[in-house]
C-alpha positions as CSV (number, residue, x, y, z in Angstrom):
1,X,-19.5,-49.0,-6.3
2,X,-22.3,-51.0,-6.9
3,X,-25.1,-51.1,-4.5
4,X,-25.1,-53.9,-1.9
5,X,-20.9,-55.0,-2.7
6,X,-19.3,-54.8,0.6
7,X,-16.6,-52.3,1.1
8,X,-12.8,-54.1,1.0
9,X,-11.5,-53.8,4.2
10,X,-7.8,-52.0,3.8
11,X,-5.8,-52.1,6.9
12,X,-2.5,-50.0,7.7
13,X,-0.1,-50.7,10.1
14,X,2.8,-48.3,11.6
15,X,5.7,-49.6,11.5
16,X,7.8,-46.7,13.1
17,X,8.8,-47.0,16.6
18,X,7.7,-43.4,17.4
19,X,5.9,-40.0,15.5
20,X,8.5,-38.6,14.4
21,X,10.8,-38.9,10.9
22,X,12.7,-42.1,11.6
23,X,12.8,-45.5,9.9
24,X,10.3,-45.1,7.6
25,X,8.0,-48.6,6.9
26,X,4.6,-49.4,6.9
27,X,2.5,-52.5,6.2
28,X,-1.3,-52.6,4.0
29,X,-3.0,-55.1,3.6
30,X,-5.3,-55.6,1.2
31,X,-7.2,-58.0,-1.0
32,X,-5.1,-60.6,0.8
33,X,-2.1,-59.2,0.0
34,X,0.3,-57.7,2.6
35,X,2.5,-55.0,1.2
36,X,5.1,-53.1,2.8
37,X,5.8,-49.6,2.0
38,X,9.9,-48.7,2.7
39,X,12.2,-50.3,4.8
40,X,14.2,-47.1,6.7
41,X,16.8,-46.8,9.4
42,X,16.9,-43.7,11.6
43,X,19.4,-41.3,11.0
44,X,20.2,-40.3,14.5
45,X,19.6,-43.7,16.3
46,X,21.6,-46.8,16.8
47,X,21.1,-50.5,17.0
48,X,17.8,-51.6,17.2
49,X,16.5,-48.3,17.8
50,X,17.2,-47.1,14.5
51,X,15.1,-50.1,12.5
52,X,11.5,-50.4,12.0
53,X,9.4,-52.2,14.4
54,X,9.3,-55.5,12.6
55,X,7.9,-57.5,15.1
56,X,4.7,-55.8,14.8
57,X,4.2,-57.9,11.5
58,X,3.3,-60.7,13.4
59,X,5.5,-62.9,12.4
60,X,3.6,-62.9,9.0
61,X,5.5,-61.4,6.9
62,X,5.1,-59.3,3.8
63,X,3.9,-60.6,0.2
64,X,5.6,-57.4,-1.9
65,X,7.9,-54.5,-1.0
66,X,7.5,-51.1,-2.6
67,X,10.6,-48.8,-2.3
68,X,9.5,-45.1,-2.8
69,X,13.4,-43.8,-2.7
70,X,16.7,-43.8,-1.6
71,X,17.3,-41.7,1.1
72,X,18.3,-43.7,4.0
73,X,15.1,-43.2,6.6
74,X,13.5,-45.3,3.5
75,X,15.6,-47.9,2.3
76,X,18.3,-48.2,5.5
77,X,16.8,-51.5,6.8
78,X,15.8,-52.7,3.4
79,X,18.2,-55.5,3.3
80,X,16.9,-56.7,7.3
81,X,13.5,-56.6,5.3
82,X,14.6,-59.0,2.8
83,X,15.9,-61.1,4.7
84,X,12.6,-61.8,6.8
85,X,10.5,-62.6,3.4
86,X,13.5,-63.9,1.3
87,X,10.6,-64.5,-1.4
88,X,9.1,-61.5,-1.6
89,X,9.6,-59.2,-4.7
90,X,10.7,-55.8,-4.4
91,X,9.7,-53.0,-6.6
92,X,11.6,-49.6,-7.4
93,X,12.2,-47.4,-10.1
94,X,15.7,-47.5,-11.8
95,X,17.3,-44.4,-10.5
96,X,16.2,-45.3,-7.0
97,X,17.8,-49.1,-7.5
98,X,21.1,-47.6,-8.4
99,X,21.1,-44.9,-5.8
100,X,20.3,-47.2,-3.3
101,X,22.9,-49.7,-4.1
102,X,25.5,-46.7,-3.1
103,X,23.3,-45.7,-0.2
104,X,23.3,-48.9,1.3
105,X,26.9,-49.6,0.8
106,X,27.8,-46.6,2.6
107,X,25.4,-47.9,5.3
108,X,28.0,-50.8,6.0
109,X,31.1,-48.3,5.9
110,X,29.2,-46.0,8.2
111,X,28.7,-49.5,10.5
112,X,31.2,-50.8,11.0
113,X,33.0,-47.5,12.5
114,X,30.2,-47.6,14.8
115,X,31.0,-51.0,15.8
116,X,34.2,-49.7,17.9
117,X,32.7,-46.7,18.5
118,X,29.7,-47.1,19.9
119,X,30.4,-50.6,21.4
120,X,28.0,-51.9,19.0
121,X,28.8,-55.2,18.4
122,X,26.0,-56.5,16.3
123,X,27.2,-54.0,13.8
124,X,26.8,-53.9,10.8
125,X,23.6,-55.3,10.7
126,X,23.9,-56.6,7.1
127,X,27.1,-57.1,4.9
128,X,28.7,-55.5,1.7
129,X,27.9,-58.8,0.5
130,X,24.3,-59.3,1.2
131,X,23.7,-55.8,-0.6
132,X,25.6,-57.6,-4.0
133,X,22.9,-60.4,-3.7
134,X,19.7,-58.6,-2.9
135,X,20.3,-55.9,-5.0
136,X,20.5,-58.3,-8.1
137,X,16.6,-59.6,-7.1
138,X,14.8,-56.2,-7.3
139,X,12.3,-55.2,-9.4
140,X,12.7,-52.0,-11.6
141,X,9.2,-50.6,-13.1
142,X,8.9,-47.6,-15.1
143,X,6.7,-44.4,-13.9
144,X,2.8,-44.7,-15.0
145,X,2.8,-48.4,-16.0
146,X,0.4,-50.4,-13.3
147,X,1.8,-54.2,-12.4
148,X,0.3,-56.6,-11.1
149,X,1.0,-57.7,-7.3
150,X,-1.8,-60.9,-7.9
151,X,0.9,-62.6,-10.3
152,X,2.9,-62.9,-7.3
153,X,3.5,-66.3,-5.2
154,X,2.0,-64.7,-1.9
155,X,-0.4,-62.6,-3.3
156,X,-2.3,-65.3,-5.5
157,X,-5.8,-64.4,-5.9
158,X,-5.8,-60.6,-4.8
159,X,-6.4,-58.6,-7.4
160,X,-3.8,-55.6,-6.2
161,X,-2.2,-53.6,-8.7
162,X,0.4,-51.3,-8.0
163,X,1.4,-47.9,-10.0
164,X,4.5,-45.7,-9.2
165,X,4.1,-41.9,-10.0
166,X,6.7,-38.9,-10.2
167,X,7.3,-37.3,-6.5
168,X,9.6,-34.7,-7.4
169,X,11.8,-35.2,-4.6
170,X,15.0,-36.3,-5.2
171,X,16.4,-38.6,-8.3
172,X,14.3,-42.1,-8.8
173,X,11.7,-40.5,-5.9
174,X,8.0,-42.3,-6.5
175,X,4.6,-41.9,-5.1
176,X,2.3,-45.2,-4.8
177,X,-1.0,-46.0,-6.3
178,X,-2.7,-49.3,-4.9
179,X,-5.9,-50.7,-6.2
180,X,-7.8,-53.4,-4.5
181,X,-11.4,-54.3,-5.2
182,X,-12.4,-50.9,-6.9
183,X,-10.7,-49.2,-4.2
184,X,-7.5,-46.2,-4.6
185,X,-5.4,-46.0,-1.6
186,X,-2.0,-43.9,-2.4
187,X,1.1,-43.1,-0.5
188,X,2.9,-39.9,-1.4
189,X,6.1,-41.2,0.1
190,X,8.3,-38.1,0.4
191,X,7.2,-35.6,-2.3
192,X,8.1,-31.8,-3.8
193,X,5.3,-30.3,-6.0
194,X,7.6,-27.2,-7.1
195,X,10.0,-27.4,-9.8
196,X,13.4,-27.5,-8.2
197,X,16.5,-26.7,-10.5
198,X,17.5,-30.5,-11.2
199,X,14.0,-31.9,-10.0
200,X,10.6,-31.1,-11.8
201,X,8.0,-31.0,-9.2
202,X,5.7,-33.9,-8.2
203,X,3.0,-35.5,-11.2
204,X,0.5,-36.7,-8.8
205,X,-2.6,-38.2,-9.4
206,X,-5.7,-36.4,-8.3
207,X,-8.8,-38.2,-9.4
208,X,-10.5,-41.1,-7.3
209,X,-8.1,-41.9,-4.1
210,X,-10.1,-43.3,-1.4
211,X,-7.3,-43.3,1.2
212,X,-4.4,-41.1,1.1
213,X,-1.4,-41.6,3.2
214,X,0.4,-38.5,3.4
215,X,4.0,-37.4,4.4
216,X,3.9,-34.3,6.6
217,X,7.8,-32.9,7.2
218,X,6.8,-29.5,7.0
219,X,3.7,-29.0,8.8
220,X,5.6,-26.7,11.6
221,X,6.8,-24.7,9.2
222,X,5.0,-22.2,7.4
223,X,5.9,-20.2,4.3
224,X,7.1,-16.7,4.9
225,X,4.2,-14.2,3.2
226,X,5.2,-13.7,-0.6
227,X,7.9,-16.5,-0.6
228,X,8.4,-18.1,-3.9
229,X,11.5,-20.7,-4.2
230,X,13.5,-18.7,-7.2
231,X,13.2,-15.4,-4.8
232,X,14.3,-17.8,-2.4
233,X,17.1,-19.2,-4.7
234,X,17.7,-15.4,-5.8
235,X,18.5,-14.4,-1.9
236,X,21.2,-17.3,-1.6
237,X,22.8,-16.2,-4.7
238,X,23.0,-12.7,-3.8
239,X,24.2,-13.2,-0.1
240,X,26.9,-16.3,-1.6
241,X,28.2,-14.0,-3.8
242,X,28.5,-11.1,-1.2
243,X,30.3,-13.6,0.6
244,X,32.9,-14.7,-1.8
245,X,33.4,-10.8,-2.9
246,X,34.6,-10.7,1.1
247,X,37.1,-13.5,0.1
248,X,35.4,-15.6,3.0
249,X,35.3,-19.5,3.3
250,X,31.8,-20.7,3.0
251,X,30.7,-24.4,4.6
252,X,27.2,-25.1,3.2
253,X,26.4,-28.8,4.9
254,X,24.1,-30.9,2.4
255,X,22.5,-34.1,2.0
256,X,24.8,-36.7,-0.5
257,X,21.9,-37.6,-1.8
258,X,19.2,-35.0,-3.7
259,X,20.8,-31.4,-2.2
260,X,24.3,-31.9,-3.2
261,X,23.2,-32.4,-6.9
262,X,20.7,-29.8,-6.9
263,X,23.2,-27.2,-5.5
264,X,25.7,-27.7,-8.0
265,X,22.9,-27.3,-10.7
266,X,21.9,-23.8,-8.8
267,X,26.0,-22.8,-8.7
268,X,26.1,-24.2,-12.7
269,X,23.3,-21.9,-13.4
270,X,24.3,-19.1,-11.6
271,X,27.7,-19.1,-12.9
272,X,25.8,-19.2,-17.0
273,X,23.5,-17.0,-15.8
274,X,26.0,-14.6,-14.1
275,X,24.0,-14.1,-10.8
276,X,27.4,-15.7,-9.5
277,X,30.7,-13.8,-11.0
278,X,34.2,-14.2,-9.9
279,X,35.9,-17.6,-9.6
280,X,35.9,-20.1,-6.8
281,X,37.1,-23.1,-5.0
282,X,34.9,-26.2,-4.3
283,X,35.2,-28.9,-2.1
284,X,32.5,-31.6,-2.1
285,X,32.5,-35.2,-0.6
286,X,33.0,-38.0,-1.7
287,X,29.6,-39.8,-1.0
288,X,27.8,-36.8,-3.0
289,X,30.6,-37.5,-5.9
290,X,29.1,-41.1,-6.1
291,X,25.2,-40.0,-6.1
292,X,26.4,-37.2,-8.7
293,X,28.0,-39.9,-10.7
294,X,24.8,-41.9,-10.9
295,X,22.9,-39.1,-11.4
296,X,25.2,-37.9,-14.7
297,X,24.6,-42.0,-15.9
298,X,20.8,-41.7,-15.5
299,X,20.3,-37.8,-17.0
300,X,18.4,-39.3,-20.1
301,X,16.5,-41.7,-18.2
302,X,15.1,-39.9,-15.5
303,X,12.8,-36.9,-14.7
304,X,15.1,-34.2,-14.5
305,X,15.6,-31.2,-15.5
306,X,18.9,-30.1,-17.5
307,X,19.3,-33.7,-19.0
308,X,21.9,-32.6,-20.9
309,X,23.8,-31.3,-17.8
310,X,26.8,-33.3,-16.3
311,X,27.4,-32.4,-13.1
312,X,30.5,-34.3,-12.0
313,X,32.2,-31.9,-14.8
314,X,30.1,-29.1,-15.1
315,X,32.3,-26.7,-12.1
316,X,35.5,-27.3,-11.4
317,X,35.8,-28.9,-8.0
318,X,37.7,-31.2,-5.8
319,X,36.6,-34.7,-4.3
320,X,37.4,-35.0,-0.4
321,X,37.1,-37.8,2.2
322,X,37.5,-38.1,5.7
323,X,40.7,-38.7,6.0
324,X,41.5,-35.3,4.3
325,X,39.0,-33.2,6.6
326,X,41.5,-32.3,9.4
327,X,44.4,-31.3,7.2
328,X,42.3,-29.5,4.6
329,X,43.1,-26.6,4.5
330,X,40.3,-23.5,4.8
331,X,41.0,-21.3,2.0
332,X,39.4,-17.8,1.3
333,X,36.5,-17.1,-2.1
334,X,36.0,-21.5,-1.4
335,X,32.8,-23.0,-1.0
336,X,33.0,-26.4,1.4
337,X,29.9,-28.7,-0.3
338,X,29.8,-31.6,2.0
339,X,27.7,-34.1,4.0
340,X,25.8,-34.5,5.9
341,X,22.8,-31.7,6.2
342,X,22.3,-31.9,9.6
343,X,26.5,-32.0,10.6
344,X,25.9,-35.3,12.4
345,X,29.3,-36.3,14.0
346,X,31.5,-38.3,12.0
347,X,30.4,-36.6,8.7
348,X,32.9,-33.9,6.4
349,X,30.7,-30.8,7.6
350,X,31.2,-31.7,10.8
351,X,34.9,-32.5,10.8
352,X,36.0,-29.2,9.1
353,X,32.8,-27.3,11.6
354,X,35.0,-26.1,14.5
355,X,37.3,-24.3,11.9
356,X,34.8,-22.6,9.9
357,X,32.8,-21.9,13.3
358,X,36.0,-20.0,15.2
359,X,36.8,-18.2,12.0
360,X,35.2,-14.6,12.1
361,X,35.8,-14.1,8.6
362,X,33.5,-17.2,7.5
363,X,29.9,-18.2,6.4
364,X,27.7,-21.3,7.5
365,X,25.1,-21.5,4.8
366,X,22.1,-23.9,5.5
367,X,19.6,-24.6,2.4
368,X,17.4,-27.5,4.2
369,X,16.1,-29.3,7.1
370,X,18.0,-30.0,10.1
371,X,16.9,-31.5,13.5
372,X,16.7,-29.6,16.1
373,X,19.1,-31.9,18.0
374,X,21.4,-32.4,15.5
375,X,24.5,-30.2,15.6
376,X,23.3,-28.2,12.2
377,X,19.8,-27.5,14.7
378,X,21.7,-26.7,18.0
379,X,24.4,-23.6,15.7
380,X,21.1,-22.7,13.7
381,X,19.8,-22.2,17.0
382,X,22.8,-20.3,18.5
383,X,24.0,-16.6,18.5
384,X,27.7,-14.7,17.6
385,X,29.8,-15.6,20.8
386,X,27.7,-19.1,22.1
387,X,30.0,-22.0,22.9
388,X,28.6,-24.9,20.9
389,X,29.5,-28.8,21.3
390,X,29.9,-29.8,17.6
391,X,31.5,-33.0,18.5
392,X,30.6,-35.0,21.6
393,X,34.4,-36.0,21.5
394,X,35.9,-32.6,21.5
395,X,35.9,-29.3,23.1
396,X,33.1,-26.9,22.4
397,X,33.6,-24.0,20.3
398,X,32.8,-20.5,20.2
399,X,30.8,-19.2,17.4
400,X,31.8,-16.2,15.4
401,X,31.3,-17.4,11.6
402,X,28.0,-15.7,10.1
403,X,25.2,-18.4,10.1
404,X,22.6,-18.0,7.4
405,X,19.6,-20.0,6.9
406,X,17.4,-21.0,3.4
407,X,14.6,-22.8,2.6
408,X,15.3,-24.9,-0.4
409,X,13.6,-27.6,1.2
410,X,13.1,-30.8,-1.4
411,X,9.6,-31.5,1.1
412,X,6.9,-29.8,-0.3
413,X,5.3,-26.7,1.9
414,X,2.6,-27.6,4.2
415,X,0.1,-25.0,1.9
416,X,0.8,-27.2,-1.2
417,X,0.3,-30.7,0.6
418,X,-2.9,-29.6,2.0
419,X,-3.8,-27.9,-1.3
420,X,-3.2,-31.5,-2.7
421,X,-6.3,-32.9,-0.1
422,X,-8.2,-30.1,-1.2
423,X,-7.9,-31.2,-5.0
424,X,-7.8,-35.0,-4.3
425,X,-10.9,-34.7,-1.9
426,X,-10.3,-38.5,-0.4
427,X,-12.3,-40.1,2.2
428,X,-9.8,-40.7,4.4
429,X,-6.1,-39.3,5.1
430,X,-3.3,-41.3,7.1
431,X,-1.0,-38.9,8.5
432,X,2.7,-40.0,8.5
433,X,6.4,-38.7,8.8
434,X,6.2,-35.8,10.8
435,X,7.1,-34.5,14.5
436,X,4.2,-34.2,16.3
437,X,3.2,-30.4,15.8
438,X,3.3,-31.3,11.8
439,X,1.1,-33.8,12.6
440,X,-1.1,-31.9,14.6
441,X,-1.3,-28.6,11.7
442,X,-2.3,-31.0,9.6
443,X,-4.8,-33.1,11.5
444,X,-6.3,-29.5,12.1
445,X,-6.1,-27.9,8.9
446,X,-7.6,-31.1,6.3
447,X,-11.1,-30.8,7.6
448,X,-11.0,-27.2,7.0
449,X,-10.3,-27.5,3.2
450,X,-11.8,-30.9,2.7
451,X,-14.7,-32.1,5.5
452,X,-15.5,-35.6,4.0
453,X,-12.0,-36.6,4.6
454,X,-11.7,-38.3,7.9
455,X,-8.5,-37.5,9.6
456,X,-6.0,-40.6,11.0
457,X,-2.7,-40.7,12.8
458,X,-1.6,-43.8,13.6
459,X,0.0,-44.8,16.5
460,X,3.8,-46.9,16.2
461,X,3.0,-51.0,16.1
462,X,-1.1,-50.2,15.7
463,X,-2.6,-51.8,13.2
464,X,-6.2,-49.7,12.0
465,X,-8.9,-50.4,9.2
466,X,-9.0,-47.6,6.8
């Protein structure tokens, strides 16, 4: 920078009602130009709770939305956000605007059953309609190719520039690169460095960021010594397949959106591979089905592995809803693929839970995250013989299926992201998306492997100069 220019002052505001992974959304501002970064609803609240903390914009609005991906703690209360700044453009990549057209119509489904059931009566918060209009007004850009944000009707004058970069994620997943008055500031937005089997890992840029505003899921979690993700992917195989030669029933609960696909590229693989041998039955839902479908369209558009890969056909499998959880039946050498991750009630892998849980004979295979609160985090947590509550509704049950646990995490480890800061070497680092003791590793850790990097967590609603 040239000597005697004043510094541009950037300023970040938390939009997240508390430090935890929840409704993902944050506001810069920069250059005169006030950006938001996602829009998310909280997976495990309700009403209000579960949206961002819009009122901390002041009643100012926003000037341009960027949408890093689709998973619903991003893009859940993207349609609330659009309707505040009706105006404002919205950018995502392609896959991300055609997965979260499916995301967010789900949203509504999942709504309006919590209307009556949780005497919600400002549910749904937006319509299947308002998703058809909005959805036609956003802006797809390709990976690497900076826009302008000055061309924009708020934003006249600034000289912002925006650049969306591979995260390695899920499908359509992006990282954010701002520039404002020779200044980087970039937001990793959820991000996987290693290769996945469907995913390639995160293409990052490393060179001159100033500010760095970092996700930090797996900061409480560190890497068994010697852990690699195909030994990893290896150890599932090997213990699935021991399963299915018992002729058990095997619940694996995953995410619709990111680990459904990337398990049935694992089971594809392993079947050509013939690390899985014998035949099986699969179930999956029907949410996953959709995400699959969209990720078959996109296979030659994308960053993915296997592009020549369809998944919707590549196993032979069976589509299920809800109505068909309580009468399906639970069949030996089948594998039960279904949402959601963390067995929130309501959801397949929690319907069909109690069955697989009583039954000594069966497996309960996790591959990802699951909150500790969650009914995934509470059996993950529990040993043969514990009566769990799967279902606030119904009875608890008593344990006796094998539980097994994974790491096939689509968050990268806390040793790569803070190998990242090493690399990058910026001058300051916002900490975001994390329970507080990832927070806290990480707060720890950075000036350790790179001192000139001043350390920020911001509090929800503050607004700081970075």
């Amino acid at each position: 920078m040239a000597r005697g220019k004043t510094i541009a002052i950037v300023k970040f505001t938390n939009l997240t009602r508390a430090e935890e992974i929840g409704a993902n959304s944050y506001l810069l501002e920069a250059d005169g130009c006030r950006i938001m970064l996602d829009a998310g609803m909280h997976p495990r609240a309700a009403g209000s709770a579960a949206t961002p903390d819009f009122a901390a914009l002041g009643g100012k609005g926003f000037d341009a939305l960027i949408l890093t991906h689709a998973h619903q703690d991003h893009v859940g209360c993207l349609p609330l956000a659009m309707r505040l700044c009706p105006n404002a453009p919205v950018f995502m990549t392609e896959a991300t605007a055609a997965i979260a057209d499916v995301m967010l119509h789900n949203s509504v489904n999942v709504m309006m059953r919590q209307r009556e059931e949780l005497s919600l009566p400002e549910y749904p918060l937006f319509s299947h309609r308002e998703i058809e209009r909005i959805a036609s007004e956003w802006r797809v850009v390709s990976l690497q190719t900076r826009f302008d944000l000055s061309s924009e009707r708020a934003a006249e004058g600034s000289g912002v520039t925006c650049e969306l970069f591979d995260a390695g994620h899920i499908l359509g997943s992006a990282g954010v690169s701002l520039r404002a008055e020779g200044r980087r500031i970039f937001y990793t937005g959820d991000v996987n460095f290693e290769d996945q089997t469907l995913m390639r890992g995160a293409r990052f840029p490393e060179e001159n960021i100033d500010v760095l505003i970092m996700e930090t899921t797996r900061g409480d979690s560190p890497s068994p010594e010697g852990f690699t993700r195909k030994s990893e992917e290896a150890r599932f195989l090997a213990t699935l397949q021991a399963a299915l030669d018992e002729g058990a029933p095997i619940l694996i609960p995953v995410f619709a959106l990111g680990k459904s696909q990337e398990l049935l590229a694992l089971l594809h693989g392993a079947r050509k591979s013939g690390a899985l041998r014998g035949g099986f039955g699969l179930y999956v839902g029907g949410l996953g089905a959709k995400v699959t479908s969209v990720t078959d369209r996109l296979r030659g558009s994308a960053p993915r592995y296997h592009s020549d890969l369809k998944l919707a056909t590549c196993l032979p499998m069976e589509v299920v809803g809800g109505s068909d959880m309580h009468k399906l039946p639970i069949v030996p050498r089948t594998i039960y693929a279904v949402s959601s991750g963390m067995m929130t009630e309501n959801t397949l892998s929690n319907m069909i839970a109690p069955r697989i849980l009583e039954n000594p004979q069966a497996h309960c295979m996790f591959v990802g995250y699951s909150d500790p609160d969650s009914p995934a985090g509470r059996l993950r947590a529990s040993a043969p013989g514990d009566q769990l509550v799967i279902d606030g509704r119904q009875r608890a049950v008593r344990r006796q299926c094998k539980v097994e646990q994974f790491t096939l995490s689509a968050h990268a480890t806390r040793d790569s992201l803070l190998a990242y800061v090493q690399r990058v070497q910026p001058g300051k680092v916002v900490l975001v998306h994390g329970d507080p003791p990832a927070v806290t590793w990480f707060a720890r850790e950075i000036p350790r492997v790179s001192p000139r990097s001043g350390v920020i967590v911001p509090s929800t609603g503050q607004t700081i100069e970075i």
